[in-house]
C-alpha positions in Angstrom: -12.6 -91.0 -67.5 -10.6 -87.7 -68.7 -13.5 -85.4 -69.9 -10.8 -82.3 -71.4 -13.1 -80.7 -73.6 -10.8 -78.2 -75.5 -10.4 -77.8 -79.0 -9.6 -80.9 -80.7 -7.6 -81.0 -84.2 -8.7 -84.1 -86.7 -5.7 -85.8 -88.6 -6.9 -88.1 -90.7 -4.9 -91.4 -90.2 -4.3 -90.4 -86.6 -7.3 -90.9 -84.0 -8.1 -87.9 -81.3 -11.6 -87.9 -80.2 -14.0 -84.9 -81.0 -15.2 -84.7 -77.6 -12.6 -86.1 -74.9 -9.8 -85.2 -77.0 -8.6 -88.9 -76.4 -6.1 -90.7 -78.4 -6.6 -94.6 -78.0 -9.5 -95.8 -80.2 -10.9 -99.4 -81.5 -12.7 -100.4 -84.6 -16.7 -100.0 -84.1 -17.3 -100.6 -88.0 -15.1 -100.3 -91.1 -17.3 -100.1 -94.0 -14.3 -99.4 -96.4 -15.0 -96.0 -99.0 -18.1 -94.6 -99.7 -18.9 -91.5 -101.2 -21.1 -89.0 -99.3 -24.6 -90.9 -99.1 -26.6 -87.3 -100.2 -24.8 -86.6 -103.6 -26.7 -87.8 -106.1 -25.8 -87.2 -109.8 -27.3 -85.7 -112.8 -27.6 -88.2 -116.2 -24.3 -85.6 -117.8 -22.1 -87.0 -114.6 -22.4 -90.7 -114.7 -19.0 -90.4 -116.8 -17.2 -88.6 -114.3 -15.6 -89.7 -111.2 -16.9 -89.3 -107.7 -15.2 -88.7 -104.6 -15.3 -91.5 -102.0 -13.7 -91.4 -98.5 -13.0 -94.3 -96.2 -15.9 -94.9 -93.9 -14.4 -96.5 -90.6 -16.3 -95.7 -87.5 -13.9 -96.0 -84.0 -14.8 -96.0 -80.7 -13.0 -93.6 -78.1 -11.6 -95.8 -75.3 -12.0 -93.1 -72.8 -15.4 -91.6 -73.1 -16.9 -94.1 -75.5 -18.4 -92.0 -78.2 -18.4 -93.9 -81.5 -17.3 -91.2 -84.3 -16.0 -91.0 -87.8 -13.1 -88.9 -89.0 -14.4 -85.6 -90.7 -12.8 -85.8 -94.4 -15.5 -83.1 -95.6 -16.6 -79.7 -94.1 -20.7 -79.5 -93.4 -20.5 -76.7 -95.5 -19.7 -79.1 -98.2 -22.4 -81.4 -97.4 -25.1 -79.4 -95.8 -25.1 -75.9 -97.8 -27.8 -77.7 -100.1 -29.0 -80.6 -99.2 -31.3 -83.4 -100.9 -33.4 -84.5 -97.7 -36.9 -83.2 -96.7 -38.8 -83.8 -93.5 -41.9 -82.9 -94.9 -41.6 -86.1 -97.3 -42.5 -88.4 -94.7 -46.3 -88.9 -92.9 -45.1 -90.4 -90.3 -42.6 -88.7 -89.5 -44.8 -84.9 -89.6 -47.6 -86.6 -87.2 -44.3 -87.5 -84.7 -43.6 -83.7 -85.2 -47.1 -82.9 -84.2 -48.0 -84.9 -81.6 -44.3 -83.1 -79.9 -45.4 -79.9 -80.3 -49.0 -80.1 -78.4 -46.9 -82.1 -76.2 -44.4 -79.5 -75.3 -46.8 -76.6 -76.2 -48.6 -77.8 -73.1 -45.7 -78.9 -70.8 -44.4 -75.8 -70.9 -47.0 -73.9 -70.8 -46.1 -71.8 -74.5 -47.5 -68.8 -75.7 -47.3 -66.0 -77.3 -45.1 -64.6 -75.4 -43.0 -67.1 -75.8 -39.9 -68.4 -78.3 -39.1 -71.5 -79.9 -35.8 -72.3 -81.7 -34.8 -75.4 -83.7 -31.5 -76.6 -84.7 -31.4 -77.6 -88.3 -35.0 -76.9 -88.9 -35.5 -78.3 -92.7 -38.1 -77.3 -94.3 -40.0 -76.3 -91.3 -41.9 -79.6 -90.9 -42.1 -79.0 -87.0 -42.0 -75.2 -86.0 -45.2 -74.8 -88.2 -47.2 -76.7 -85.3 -45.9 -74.4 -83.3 -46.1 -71.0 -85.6 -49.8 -72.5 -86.3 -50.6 -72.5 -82.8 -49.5 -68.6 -82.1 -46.0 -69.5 -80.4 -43.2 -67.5 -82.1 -40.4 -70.0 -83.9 -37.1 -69.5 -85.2 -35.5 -71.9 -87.5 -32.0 -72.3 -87.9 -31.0 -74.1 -91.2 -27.9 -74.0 -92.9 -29.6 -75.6 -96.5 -30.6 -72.4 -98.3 -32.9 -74.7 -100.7 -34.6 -76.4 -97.9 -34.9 -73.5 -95.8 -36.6 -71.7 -99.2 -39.5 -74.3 -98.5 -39.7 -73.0 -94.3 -40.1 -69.6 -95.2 -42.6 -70.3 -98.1 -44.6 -72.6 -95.5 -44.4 -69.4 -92.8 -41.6 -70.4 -90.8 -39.0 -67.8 -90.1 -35.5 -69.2 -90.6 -32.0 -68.1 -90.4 -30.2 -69.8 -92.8 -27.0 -70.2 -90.8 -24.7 -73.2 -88.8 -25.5 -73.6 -85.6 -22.3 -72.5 -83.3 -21.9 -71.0 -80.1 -20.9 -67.5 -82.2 -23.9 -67.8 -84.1 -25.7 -68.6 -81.0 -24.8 -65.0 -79.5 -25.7 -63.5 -82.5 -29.4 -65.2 -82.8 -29.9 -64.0 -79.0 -28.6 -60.6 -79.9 -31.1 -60.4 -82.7 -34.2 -62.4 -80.9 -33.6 -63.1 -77.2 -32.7 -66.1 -75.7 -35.2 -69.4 -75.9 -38.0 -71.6 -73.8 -37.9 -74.2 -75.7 -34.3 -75.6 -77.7 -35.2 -78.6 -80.0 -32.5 -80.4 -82.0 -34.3 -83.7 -84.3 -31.7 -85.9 -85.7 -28.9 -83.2 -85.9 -26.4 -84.2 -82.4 -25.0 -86.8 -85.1 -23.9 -84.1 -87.7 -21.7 -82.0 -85.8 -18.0 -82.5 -86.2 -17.2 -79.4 -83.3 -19.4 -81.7 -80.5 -18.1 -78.9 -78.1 -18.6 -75.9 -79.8 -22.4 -77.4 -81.1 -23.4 -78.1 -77.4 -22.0 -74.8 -75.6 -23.8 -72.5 -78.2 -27.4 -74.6 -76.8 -26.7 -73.5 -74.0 -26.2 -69.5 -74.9 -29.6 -70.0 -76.4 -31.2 -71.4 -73.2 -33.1 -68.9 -70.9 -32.0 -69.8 -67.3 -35.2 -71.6 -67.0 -35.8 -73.0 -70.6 -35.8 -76.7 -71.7 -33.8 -78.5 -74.2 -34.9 -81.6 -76.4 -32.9 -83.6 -79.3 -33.5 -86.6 -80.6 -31.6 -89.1 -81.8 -31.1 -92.9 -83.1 -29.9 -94.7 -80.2 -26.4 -96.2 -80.3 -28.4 -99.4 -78.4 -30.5 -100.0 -81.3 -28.0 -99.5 -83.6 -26.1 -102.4 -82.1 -28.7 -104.7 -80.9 -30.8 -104.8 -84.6 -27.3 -104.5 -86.9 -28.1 -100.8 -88.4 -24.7 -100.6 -89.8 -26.3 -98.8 -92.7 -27.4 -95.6 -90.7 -23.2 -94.8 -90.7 -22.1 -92.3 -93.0 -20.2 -89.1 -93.7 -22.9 -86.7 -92.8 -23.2 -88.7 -89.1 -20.5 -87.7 -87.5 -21.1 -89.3 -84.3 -23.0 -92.0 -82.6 -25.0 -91.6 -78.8 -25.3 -93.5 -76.1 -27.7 -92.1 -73.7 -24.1 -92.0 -71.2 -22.4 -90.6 -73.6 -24.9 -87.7 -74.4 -24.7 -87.5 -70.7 -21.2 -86.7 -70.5 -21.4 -84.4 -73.6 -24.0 -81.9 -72.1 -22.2 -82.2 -68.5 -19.1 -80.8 -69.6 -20.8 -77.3 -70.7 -23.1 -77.1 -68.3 -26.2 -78.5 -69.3 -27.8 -81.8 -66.8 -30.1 -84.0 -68.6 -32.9 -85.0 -66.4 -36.0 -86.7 -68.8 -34.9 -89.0 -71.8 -38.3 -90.9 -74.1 -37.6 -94.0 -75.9 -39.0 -93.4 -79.2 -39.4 -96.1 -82.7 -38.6 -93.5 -85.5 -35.7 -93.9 -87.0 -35.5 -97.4 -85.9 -35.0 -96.9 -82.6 -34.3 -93.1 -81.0 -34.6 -91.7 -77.4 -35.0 -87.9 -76.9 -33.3 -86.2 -74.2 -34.7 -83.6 -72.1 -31.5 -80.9 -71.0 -31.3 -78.1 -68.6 -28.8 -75.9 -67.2 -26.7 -77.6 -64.5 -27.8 -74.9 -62.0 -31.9 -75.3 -62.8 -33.0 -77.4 -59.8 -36.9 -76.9 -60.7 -36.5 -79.9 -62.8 -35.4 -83.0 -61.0 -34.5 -86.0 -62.9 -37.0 -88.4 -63.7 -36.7 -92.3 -63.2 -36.7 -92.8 -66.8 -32.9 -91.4 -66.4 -31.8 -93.7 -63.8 -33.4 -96.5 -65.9 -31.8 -95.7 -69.1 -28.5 -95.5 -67.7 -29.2 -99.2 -65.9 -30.4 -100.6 -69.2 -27.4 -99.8 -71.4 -24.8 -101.1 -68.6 -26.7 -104.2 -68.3 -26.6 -104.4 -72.4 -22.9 -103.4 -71.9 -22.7 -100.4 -73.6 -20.3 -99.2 -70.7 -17.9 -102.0 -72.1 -15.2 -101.6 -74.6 -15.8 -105.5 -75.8 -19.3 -104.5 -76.6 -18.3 -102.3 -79.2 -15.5 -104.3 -80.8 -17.4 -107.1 -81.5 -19.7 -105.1 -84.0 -17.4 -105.2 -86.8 -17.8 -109.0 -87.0 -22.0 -108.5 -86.6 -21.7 -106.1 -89.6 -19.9 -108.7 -92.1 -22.0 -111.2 -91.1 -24.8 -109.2 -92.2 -23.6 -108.1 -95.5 -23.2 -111.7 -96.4 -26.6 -112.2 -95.4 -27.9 -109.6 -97.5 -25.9 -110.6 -100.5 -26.9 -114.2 -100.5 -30.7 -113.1 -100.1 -30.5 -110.7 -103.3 -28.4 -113.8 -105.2 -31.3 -116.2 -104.7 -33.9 -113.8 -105.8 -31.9 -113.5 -109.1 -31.2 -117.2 -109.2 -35.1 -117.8 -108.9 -35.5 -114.8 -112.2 -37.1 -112.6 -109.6 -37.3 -108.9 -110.7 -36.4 -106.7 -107.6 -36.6 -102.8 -107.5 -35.6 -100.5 -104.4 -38.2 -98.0 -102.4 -36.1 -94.8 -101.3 -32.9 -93.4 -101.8 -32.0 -92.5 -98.4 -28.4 -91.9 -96.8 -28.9 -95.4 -94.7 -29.6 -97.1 -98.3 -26.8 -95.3 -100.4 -24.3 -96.4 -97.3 -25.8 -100.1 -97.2 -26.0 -100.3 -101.5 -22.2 -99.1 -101.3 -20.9 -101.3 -98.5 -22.6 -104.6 -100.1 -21.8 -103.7 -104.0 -25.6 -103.5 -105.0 -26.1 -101.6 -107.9 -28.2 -102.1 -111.2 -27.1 -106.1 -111.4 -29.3 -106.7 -108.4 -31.7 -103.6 -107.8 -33.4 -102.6 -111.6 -34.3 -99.5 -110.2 -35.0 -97.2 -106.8 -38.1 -94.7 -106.6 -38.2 -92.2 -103.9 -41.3 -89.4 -103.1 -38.7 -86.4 -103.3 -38.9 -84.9 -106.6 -34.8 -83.4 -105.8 -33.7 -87.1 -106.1 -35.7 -88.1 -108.9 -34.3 -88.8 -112.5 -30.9 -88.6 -110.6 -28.9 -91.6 -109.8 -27.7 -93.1 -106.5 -24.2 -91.8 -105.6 -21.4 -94.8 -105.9 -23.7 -97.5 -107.1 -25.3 -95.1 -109.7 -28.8 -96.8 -109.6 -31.2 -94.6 -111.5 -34.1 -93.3 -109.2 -37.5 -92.3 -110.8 -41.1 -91.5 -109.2 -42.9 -94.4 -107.1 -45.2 -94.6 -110.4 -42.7 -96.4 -111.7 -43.4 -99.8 -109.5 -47.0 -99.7 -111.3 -45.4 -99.3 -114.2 -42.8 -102.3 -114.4 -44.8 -104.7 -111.8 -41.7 -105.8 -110.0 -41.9 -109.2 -107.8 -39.7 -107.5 -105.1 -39.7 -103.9 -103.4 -36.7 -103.7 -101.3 -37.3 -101.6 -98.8 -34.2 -99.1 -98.3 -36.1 -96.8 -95.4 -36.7 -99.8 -93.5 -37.6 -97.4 -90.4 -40.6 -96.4 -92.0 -41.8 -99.7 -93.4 -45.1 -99.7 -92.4 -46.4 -96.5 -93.8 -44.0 -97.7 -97.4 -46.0 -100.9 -97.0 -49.4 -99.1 -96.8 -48.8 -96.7 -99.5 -47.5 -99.0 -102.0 -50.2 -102.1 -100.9 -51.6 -101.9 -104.4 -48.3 -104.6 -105.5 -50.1 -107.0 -104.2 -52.5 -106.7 -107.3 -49.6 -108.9 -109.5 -48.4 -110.8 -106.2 -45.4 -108.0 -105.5 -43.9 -108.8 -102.2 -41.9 -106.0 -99.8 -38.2 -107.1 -98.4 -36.2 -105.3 -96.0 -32.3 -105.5 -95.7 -32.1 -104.6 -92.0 -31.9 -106.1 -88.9 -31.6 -109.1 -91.4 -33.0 -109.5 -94.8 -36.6 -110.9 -95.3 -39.0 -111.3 -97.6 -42.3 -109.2 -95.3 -45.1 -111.3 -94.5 
């Protein structure tokens, strides 16, 4: 495969892959327009119109990363942003149990640094920061990173690029430890993203991201975790190839369930041969040719999956109407605004959505304008249905919001098909 890895232009209507710079490209998903899946709107702009840009997912025939077209700058998207890590218990004890992970892994001290790509609102560096390990967040929301630097994080509010890179090792030294969670996907500039990790890197230091896993994706339907802000989609070969080209040889990689199904890689520099790679590696890369994620047929065939599955989910919501059920939405997250937009769910099928960030409450869903208020509001209204739009973290929704069961309430997910739970 021709890995060039120079600076690629993006025409829309014309494909040229961000990483390879290839040309030829097949249909992964076309999801039609969407607007971007984090823009919620105030009460005073329901009148107005919103922007929406086609959604249409292709997969590059030479080096098989699955990528949209970038119709908005992340300044646009990321300079404030609606999502917070901290809103999530499951998702902070992941965060924990990492750091005393990697605090004792690699051995990390005080004298030591820790940096984090697109840190939020700090959710993970405080492990660290509480343990005595200095941190550095880098965090291009200036609201969110507000709520790091209240919590004790220190955070450069800045995009992460291999210019900024220089300058953050000018200003604090170069890192042990180089952790990216759930922020590979929201580069457009794949090249310049990955080269500046690798300016951050001591010659010796480690490098972890995590990621949902193009596999999962696939095998369970997530169509709905596409959208604007996700710019591409990872195979664990793919990520291979990626960190290759500048340098950087990925030698562990975890299987992880958050996010419905993520691995975390474990990078290097090429030239580090203290860290051999593990057999997990060498299983990975088995597992996904055997599942055929090395073959262009694989990913064509999605497309087909996908309408197949909005169907489904439209015929499910249809007979719960039929039958005079009342059904309400839990969360308001981008995977929900992308699947609510793709299906044409709004207020005739969901009453309502109610999410635990107070940002996106009294706001409304962006395209399909569904108002979203405090989970209080289930209690309130007794609902016979609570869809659940975060399906990845059902259980902890389920345990939180157990109390429907009072009136007979049941919980329903959309995705990897939809269900009434049992």
């Amino acid at each position: 495969m021709a890995m060039a890895i120079t600076a690629v232009a993006r025409t829309v209507g014309r494909f040229k892959c961000r990483f390879c710079g290839g040309c030829d490209a097949s249909t992964f998903a076309d999801l039609g327009a969407s607007p971007l899946v984090q823009s919620f709107l105030e009460a005073d702009r329901l009148h107005a119109m919103e922007p929406f840009y086609p959604l249409h997912a292709r997969v590059c025939h030479d080096c098989l990363l699955v990528q949209l077209d970038e119709f908005v700058a992340p300044a646009e998207i990321f300079s404030e942003y609606a999502y917070f890590s901290s809103f999530s218990d499951a998702w902070i004890a992941h965060a924990a149990r990492y750091a005393d992970r990697m605090r004792e892994r690699l051995r990390l001290g005080a004298g030591s640094l820790v940096v984090e790509i697109a840190s939020n609102d700090g959710y993970l560096l405080r492990h660290f920061a509480a343990a005595g390990v200095p941190v550095l967040g880098i965090e291009p929301a200036a609201n969110v990173a507000r709520a790091a630097v209240d919590a004790g994080v220190r955070t450069d509010v800045s995009f992460h690029s291999r210019a900024n890179a220089a300058r953050i090792v000018g200003e604090h030294g170069r890192a042990d430890l180089v952790i990216g969670n759930n922020v590979l996907a929201h580069v457009p500039d794949l090249n310049d993203f990955v080269a500046g990790l690798k300016t951050l890197m001591k010659p010796d230091a480690v490098l972890t991201m995590e990621f949902p896993h193009l596999q999962r994706l696939i095998e369970e339907n997530q169509f709905d975790t596409i959208y604007h802000e996700h710019f591409s989609y990872f195979s664990f070969a793919t990520a291979a190839r990626v960190f290759a080209a500048h340098g950087l040889r990925l030698f562990d990689v975890e299987e992880l369930p958050t996010h419905g199904g993520s691995i975390r890689i474990y990078g290097c520099h090429a030239d580090d041969r203290t860290k051999p790679p593990s057999e997990r590696v060498a299983r990975m890369r088995a597992q996904e040719r055997q599942l055929g994620l090395e073959d262009l047929a694989t990913y064509r065939r999605f497309d087909e999956r996908v309408k197949a599955t909005k169907r489904d989910i439209l015929e499910f919501l249809i007979d719960l109407k039929r039958r005079g059920k009342t059904v309400v939405g839990y969360g308001a997250p981008g995977k929900g605004n992308t699947l609510l937009n793709y299906c044409g769910v709004r207020t005739d099928f969901l009453d309502y959505t109610v999410d635990r960030n107070p940002y996106k409450q009294g706001r409304f869903t962006p395209g399909t304008r569904i108002p979203i208020h405090a989970p209080a509001r289930i209690r309130e209204t007794r609902p016979d249905v609570v869809l659940i739009l975060p399906w990845n973290w059902r259980e902890e929704i389920v345990e939180q919001m157990a109390y429907i069961r009072e009136w007979g309430g049941r919980f329903a997910v959309p995705i990897p098909r939809p269900q009434i739970l049992p």
